[in-house]
C-alpha positions as CSV (number, residue, x, y, z in Angstrom):
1,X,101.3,94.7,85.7
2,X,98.5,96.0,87.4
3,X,99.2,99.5,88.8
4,X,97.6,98.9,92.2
5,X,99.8,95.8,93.2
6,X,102.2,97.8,95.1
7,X,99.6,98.9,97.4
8,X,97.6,95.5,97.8
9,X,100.8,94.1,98.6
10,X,101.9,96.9,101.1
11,X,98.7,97.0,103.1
12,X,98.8,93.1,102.7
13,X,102.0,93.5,104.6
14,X,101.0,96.0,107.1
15,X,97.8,93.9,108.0
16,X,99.9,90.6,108.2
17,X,103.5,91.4,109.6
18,X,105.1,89.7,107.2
19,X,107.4,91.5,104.7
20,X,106.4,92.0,101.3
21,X,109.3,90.1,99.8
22,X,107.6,87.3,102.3
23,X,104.3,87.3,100.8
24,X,105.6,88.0,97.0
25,X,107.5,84.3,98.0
26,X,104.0,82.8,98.4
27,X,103.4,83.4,94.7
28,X,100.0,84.3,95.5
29,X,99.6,88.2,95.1
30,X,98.2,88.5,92.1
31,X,95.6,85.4,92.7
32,X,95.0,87.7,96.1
33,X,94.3,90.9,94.6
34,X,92.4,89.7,91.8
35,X,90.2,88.1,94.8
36,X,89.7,90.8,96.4
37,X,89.0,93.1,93.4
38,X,86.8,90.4,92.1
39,X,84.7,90.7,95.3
40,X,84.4,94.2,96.6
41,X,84.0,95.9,92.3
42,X,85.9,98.7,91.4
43,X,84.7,101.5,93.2
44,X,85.6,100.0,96.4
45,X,88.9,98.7,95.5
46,X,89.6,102.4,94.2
47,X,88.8,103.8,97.9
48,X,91.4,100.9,99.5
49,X,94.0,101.4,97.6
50,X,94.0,105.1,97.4
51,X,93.5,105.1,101.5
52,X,96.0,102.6,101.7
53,X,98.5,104.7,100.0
54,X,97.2,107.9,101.9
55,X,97.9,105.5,105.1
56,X,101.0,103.9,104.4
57,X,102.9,106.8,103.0
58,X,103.4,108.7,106.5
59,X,107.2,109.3,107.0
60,X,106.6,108.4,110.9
61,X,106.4,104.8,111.9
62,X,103.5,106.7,115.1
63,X,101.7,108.5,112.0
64,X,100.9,105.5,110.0
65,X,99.4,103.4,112.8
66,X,97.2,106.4,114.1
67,X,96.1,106.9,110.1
68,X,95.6,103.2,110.2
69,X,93.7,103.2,113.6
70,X,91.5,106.2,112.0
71,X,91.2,105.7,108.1
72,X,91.3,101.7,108.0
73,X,90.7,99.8,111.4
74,X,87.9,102.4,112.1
75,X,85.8,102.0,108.4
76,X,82.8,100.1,108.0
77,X,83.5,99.6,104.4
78,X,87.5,99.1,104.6
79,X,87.9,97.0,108.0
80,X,85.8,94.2,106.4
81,X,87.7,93.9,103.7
82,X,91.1,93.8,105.7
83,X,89.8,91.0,108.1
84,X,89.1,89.3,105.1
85,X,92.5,89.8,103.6
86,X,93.9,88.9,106.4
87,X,92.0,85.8,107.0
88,X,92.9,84.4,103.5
89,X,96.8,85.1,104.1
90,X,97.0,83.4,107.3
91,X,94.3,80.4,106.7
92,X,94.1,79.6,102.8
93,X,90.4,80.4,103.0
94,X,88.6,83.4,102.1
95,X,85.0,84.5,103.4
96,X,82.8,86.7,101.1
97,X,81.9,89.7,102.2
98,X,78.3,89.5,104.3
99,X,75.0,91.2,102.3
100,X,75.0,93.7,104.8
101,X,78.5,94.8,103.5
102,X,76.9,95.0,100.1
103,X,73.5,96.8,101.2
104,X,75.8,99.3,103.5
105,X,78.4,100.0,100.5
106,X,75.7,99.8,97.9
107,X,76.8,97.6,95.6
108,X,75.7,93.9,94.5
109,X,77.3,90.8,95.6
110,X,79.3,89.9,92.2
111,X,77.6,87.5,90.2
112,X,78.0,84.2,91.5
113,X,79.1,85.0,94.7
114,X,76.9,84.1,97.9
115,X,77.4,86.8,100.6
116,X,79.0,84.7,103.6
117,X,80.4,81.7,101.9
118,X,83.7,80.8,102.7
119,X,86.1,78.7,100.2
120,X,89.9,78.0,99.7
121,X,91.0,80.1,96.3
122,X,93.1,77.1,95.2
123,X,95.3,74.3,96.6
124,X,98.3,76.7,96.9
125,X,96.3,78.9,99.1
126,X,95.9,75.7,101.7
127,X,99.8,74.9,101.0
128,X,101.1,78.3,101.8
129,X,99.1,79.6,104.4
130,X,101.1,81.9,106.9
131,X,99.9,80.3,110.0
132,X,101.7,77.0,109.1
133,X,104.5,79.6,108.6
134,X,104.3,81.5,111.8
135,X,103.8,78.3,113.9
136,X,107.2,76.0,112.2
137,X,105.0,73.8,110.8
138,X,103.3,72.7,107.4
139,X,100.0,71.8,106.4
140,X,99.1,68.7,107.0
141,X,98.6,66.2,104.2
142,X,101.4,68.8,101.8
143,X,104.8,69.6,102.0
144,X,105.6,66.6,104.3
145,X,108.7,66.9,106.4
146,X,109.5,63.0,105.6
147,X,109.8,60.1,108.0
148,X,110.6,60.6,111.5
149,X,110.0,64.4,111.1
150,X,107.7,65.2,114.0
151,X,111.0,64.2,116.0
152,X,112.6,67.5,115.0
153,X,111.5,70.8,117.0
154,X,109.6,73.4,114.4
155,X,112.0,75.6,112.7
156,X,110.8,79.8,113.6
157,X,112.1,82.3,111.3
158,X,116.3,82.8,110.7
159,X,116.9,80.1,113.0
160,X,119.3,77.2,112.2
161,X,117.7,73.7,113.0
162,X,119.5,71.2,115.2
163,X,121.1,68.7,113.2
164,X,119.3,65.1,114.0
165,X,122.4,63.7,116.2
166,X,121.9,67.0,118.4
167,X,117.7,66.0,118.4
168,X,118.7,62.3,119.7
C-alpha cells in the first residue's frame, strides 16, 4: 500500500467535506492519488503530503483551518493542486496543471501531458462524481433510477425516501 494514501485521502476529505469512509466508497482513491502523483512528480507530491500532515494533524478543529488558510489555500504551488483535486472529486474530470504551474514549480509537464487539458480519468470517475451525490441525483445516461423515477423527490444524505404511494 502506498504509505502516502492516508494523507491523500485525508486532505481529499478536508478539501471535499465528504468523509473518508465516503470517498474510500467511490473506489477511486488509489486511481486519484496515482493521478495526482502522476501529474505534479515526486518532489511536489513529497511537499503536499508532508504539509498536509503538518496541517491536518492540529488537535483544534480553529488550528487546522488557520494552518490550512496559511500553509495550503495561501500556496502557489499547493492551492493548484487542491482545486484540481477537488474538481476531479466533484466533476469526474480532471484539468492538468497550467505551464505556468510547471515554469513557477520548476518542473516539466510529465511526458504526455499537455498543460491545461482537461479529461475524465475513466468512466467510473463520470459515474461517481460527488456532485451527483451532493445534489440526490445520478449522472445522467448511468446508474438509472428506472421508469417513472424522476417522479420521486432526490434522496439527500441519511434521509429515508417516501415510499411511491406517499409520492402519488
Amino acid at each position: 500500500m502506498n504509505p502516502n494514501r492516508r494523507s491523500f485521502l485525508d486532505l481529499s476529505a478536508v478539501l471535499t467535506g465528504y468523509s473518508a469512509t465516503d470517498l474510500e466508497g467511490t473506489g477511486l482513491v488509489d486511481d486519484y492519488q496515482a493521478l495526482l502523483e502522476g501529474q505534479v512528480g515526486p518532489t511536489v507530491t513529497a511537499l503536499l503530503y508532508s504539509t498536509a500532515r503538518r496541517v491536518l494533524g492540529h488537535a483544534s478543529e480553529p488550528a487546522r483551518a488557520h494552518a490550512m488558510r496559511v500553509e495550503i489555500l495561501a500556496s502557489p504551488t499547493l492551492w493548484p493542486i487542491c482545486t484540481m483535486l477537488i474538481q476531479v472529486w466533484y466533476t469526474g474530470a480532471w484539468t492538468n496543471l497550467s505551464a505556468a504551474w510547471y515554469a513557477f514549480v520548476g518542473e516539466q509537464p510529465p511526458k504526455g501531458v499537455t498543460p491545461g487539458a482537461s479529461h475524465v480519468p475513466s468512466a467510473q470517475s463520470y459515474e461517481l462524481q460527488l456532485s451527483y451525490r451532493g445534489a440526490g441525483a445520478h449522472p445522467p445516461g448511468a446508474r438509472p433510477t428506472g421508469h417513472g423515477g424522476w417522479s420521486i423527490p432526490p434522496v439527500f444524505g441519511d434521509a429515508i425516501p417516501p415510499s411511491t404511494e406517499d409520492v402519488l
